[in-house]
C-alpha positions in Angstrom: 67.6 0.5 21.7 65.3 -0.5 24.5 62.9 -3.4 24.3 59.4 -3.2 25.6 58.1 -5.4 29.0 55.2 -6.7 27.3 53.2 -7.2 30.4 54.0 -3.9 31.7 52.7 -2.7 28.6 49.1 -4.4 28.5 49.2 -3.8 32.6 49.8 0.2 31.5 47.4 0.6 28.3 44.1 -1.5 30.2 44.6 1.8 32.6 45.3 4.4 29.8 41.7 2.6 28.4 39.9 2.3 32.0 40.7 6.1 32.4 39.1 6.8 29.2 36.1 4.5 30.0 35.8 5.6 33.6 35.7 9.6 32.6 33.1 8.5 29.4 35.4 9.5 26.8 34.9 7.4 24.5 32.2 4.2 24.1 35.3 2.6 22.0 38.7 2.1 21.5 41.6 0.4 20.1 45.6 -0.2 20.6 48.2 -1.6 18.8 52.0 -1.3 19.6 54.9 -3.2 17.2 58.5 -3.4 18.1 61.2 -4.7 15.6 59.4 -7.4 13.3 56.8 -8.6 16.8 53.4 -7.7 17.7 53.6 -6.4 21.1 50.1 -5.7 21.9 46.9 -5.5 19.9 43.3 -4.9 21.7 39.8 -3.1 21.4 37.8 -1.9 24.1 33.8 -0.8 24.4 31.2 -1.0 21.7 30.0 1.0 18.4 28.1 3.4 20.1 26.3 4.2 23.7 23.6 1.1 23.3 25.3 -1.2 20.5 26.1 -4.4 21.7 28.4 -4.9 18.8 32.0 -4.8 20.2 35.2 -2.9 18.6 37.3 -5.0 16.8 40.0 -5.4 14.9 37.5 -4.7 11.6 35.7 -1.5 13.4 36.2 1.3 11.0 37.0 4.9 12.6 37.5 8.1 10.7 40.9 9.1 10.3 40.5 12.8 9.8 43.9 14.7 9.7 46.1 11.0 9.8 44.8 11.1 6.5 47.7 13.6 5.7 50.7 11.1 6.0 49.1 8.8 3.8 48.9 11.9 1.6 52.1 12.7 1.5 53.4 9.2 0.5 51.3 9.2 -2.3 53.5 12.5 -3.6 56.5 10.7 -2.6 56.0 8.0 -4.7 55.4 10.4 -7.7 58.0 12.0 -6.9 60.1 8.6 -7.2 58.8 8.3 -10.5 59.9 12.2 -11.4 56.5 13.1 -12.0 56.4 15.1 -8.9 59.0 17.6 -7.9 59.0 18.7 -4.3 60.5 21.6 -4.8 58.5 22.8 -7.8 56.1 25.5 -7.9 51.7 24.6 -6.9 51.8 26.5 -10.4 53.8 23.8 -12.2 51.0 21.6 -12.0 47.8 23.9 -11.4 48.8 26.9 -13.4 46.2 29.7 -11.9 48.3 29.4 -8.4 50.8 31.1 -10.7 48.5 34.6 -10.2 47.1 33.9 -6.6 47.7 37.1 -4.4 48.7 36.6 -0.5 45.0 38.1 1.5 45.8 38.8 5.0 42.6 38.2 7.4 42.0 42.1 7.2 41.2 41.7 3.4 44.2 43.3 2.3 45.5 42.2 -0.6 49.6 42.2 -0.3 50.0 41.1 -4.1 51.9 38.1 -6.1 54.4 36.1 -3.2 57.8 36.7 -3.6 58.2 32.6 -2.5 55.5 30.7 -5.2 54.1 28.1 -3.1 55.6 24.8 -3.9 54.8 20.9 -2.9 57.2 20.8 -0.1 55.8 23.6 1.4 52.2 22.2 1.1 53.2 19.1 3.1 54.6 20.8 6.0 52.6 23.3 6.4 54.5 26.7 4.9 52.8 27.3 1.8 50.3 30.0 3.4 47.1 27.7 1.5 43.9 27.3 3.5 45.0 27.8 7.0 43.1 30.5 7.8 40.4 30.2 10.3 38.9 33.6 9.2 38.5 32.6 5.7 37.4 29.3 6.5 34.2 30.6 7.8 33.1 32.0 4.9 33.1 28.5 2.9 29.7 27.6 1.4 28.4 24.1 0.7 28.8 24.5 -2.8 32.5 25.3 -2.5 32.8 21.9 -0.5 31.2 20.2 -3.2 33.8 19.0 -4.7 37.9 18.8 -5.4 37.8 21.3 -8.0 35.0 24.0 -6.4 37.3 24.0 -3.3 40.1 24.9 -4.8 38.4 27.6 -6.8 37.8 28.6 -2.8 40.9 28.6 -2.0 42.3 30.1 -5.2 40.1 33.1 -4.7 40.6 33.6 -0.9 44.3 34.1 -1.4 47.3 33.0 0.4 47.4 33.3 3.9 51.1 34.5 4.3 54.2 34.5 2.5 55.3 31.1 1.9 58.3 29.5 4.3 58.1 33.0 6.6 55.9 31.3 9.1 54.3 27.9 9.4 50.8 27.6 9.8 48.8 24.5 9.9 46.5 23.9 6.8 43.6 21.5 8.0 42.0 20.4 4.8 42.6 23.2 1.9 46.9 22.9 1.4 46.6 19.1 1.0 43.3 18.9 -1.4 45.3 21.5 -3.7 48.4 18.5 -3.1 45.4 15.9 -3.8 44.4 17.8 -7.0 48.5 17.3 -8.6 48.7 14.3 -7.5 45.5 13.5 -9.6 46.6 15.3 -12.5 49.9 13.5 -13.1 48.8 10.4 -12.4 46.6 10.9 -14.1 43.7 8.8 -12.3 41.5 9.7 -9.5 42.6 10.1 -6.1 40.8 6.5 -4.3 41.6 4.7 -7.3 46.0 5.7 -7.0 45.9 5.0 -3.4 44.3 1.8 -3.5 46.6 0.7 -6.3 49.9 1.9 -5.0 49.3 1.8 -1.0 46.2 0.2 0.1 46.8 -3.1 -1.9 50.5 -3.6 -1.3 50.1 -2.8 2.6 46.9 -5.2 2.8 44.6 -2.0 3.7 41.3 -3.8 2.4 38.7 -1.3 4.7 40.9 2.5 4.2 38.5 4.4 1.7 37.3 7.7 1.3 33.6 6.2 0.2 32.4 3.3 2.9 30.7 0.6 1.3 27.0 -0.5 2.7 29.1 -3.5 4.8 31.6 -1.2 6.6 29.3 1.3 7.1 27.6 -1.2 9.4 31.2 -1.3 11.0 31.4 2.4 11.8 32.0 3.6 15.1 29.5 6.3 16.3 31.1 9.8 16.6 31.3 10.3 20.7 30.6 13.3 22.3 29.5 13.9 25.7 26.4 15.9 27.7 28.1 17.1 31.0 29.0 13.8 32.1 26.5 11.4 29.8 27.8 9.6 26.8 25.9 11.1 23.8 26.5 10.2 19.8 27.3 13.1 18.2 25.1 13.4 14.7 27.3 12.9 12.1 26.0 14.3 8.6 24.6 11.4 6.4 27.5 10.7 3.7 30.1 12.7 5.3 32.9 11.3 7.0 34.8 14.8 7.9 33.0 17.6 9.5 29.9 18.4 6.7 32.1 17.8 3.2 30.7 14.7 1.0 32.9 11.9 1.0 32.9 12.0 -2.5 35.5 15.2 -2.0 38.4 12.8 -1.5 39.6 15.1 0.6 43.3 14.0 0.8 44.2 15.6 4.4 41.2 14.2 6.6 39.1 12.4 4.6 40.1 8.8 5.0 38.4 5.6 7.6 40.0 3.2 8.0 40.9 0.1 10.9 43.4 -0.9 13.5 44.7 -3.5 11.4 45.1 -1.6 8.3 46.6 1.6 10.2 48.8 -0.6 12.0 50.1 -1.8 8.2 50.8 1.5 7.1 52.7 2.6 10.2 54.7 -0.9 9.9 56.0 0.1 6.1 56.7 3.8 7.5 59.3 1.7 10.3 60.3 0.1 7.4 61.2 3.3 5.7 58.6 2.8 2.7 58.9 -1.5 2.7 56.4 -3.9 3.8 55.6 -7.4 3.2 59.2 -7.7 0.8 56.8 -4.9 -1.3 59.1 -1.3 -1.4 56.5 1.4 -2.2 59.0 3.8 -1.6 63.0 4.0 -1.4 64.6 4.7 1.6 66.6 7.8 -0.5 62.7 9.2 -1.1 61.6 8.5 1.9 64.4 10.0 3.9 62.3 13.1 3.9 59.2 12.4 5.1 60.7 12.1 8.8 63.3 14.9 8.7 62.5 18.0 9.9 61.3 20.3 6.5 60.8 24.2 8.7 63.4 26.4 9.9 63.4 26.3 13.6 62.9 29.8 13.9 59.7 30.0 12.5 59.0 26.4 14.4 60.4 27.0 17.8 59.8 24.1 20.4 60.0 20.6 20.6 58.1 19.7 17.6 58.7 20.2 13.4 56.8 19.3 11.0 58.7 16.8 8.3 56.5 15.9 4.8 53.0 15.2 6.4 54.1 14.3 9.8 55.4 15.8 13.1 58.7 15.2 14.3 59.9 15.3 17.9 63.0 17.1 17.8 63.7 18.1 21.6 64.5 15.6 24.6 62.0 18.2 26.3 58.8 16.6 24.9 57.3 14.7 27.9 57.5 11.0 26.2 58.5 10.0 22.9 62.0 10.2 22.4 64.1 12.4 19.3 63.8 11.6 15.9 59.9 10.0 16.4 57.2 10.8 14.0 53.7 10.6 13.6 50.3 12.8 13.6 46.8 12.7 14.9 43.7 13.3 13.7 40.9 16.1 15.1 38.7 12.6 16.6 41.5 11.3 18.7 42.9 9.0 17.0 46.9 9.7 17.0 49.9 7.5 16.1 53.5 7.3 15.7 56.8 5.8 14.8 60.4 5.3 16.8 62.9 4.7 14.6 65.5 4.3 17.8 63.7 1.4 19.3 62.3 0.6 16.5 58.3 1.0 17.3 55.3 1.9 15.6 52.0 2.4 17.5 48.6 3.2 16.4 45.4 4.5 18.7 41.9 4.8 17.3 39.0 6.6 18.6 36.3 9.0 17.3 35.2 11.6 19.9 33.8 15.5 19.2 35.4 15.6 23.3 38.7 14.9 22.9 40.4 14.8 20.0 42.9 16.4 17.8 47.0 17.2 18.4 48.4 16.6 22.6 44.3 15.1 23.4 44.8 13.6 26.3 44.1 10.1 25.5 46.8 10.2 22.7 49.3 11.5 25.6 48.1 9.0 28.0 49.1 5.9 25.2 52.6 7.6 25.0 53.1 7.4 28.4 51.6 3.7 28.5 54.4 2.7 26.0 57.1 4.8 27.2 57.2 3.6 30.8 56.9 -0.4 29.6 60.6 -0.7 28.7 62.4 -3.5 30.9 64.4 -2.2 33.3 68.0 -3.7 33.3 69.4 -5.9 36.4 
């Protein structure tokens, strides 16, 4: 295990942020880094929006879009804990029309009834061959984003993209609001109402929500974008929090906000392997395989494989975290991960239209801020 030089550290992030600031990428920002049991740093940078004079803080509230998944996928794992979920069972177990869904290649064709039935496991890394079509997704309506139930009607009807666990393709919103929809129906509550109960309150995650109250909407950081080289806000849809869906469609893999603080509690029970605060959400037997790698290399070549919601690093060739790290970003920049081998977890939040989504370069510039602030030995 190395240990972190904590002034190294802030010395390296107040660049990674001045680079950000200095190239207007964002108006604001925030940092948070944890190493075994210690804050190591915590900060926020700039302001809500292009004029606000209200700074970031620790309370700002930023949309998590696709680091919504991992939160996701804990959920299932604690059904699954309870038996109530099998991972290996069949979409159709719980949601029997998927029991009849055809695969539809992006030509039309349909190739008939898979000869894999999509199950959970491959919904949560990214194998099941629901909703990760591009193509398709241009031909959803308002109406079928209405709602839980009138997307996966969508998604029912479009077919499955491929065979499932031939090929992994990544599933933005449609795999994990068809995982949303089970989780629902054997809980047998709604979606907001589970996580609060069995996440949110035990990891003291007050300001996570799919619907923002009056208060933290006031708490919201503008969406970024820019015009050439001007800092512009980008005109968010009144009631939406991802893309143009309501944020009544709990939509379980992007449509989360949430803070530093209470994404930086989250990430500290995933070190923990599924504990926090002497609370266990999770055992460490169920939560083994969250961070394991879940896809056949062949179909996954390269230095990255998705485990149940999260990527893994799994080759000393990616440029800075080490083996065995996991985490995920979402499509407005924000991006974090944990290290089980020196035992950190590290959140970054922004919301940009500029730079955002998996390798943006912000997220790889607070890799490299950590992972060059380890003390050097005499």
């Amino acid at each position: 295990m190395k240990f972190l030089d904590l002034q190294i550290l802030e010395n390296n992030i107040e660049k990674a942020a001045e680079f950000d600031f200095s190239g207007n990428k964002v108006f604001g920002s925030a940092y948070f880094v944890y190493q075994e049991g210690n804050l190591s740093f915590k900060k926020c940078y700039g302001k809500l929006s292009v004029n606000s004079e209200q700074p970031v803080t620790d309370s700002t509230i930023f949309r998590l879009a696709s680091m919504t998944k991992p939160i996701t996928a804990v959920a299932a794992l604690i059904l699954a804990e309870r038996g109530l979920i099998d991972l290996d069972g069949a979409v159709s177990k719980y949601l029997p029309e998927f029991g009849n869904i055809n695969i539809i290649d992006d030509t039309d064709t349909n190739l008939g009834i898979p000869k894999n039935a999509p199950t959970v496991r491959n919904i949560l890394s990214h194998c099941s061959g629901i909703g990760s079509s591009d193509k398709k997704f241009e031909k959803i309506t308002d109406k079928n984003k209405k709602s839980i139930d009138s997307y996966i009607r969508f998604l029912y009807n479009s077919g499955l993209d491929f065979e499932p666990e031939t090929m992994q393709r990544y599933s933005g919103t449609g795999a994990f609001d068809v995982l949303t929809k089970i989780i629902e129906k054997v809980s047998q509550t709604d979606f907001l109402s589970f996580l609060k109960k069995e996440i949110f309150e035990p990891c003291n995650m007050p300001n996570t929500t799919f619907v923002p109250t009056s208060q933290q909407k006031t708490e919201l950081i503008a969406m970024h974008c820019k015009d050439g080289e001007k800092n512009q806000v980008y005109p968010m849809k009144a009631d939406c929090v991802f893309e143009d869906f309501p944020q009544t469609h709990y939509l379980g893999g992007a449509g989360l906000v949430s803070t530093l603080h209470d994404y930086g509690e989250f990430a500290k029970m995933l070190l923990n392997k599924g504990k926090l605060n002497k609370k266990q959400l999770i055992c460490e037997k169920t939560f083994e395989p969250l961070c394991q790698p879940q896809v056949n290399k062949a179909i996954m070549p390269g230095t990255e494989r998705w485990g149940l919601g999260v990527r893994i690093i799994t080759d000393p060739a990616y440029p800075y975290l080490p083996v065995g790290a996991f985490g995920w970003c979402g499509a407005y920049g924000s991006h974090f991960w944990i290290d089980p081998t020196n035992k950190i977890a590290a959140v970054f939040m922004k919301n940009s239209k500029f730079d955002g989504g998996a390798g943006n370069e912000s997220a790889q510039n607070f890799e490299k801020a950590v992972y060059s602030s380890f003390k050097t030995l005499k």
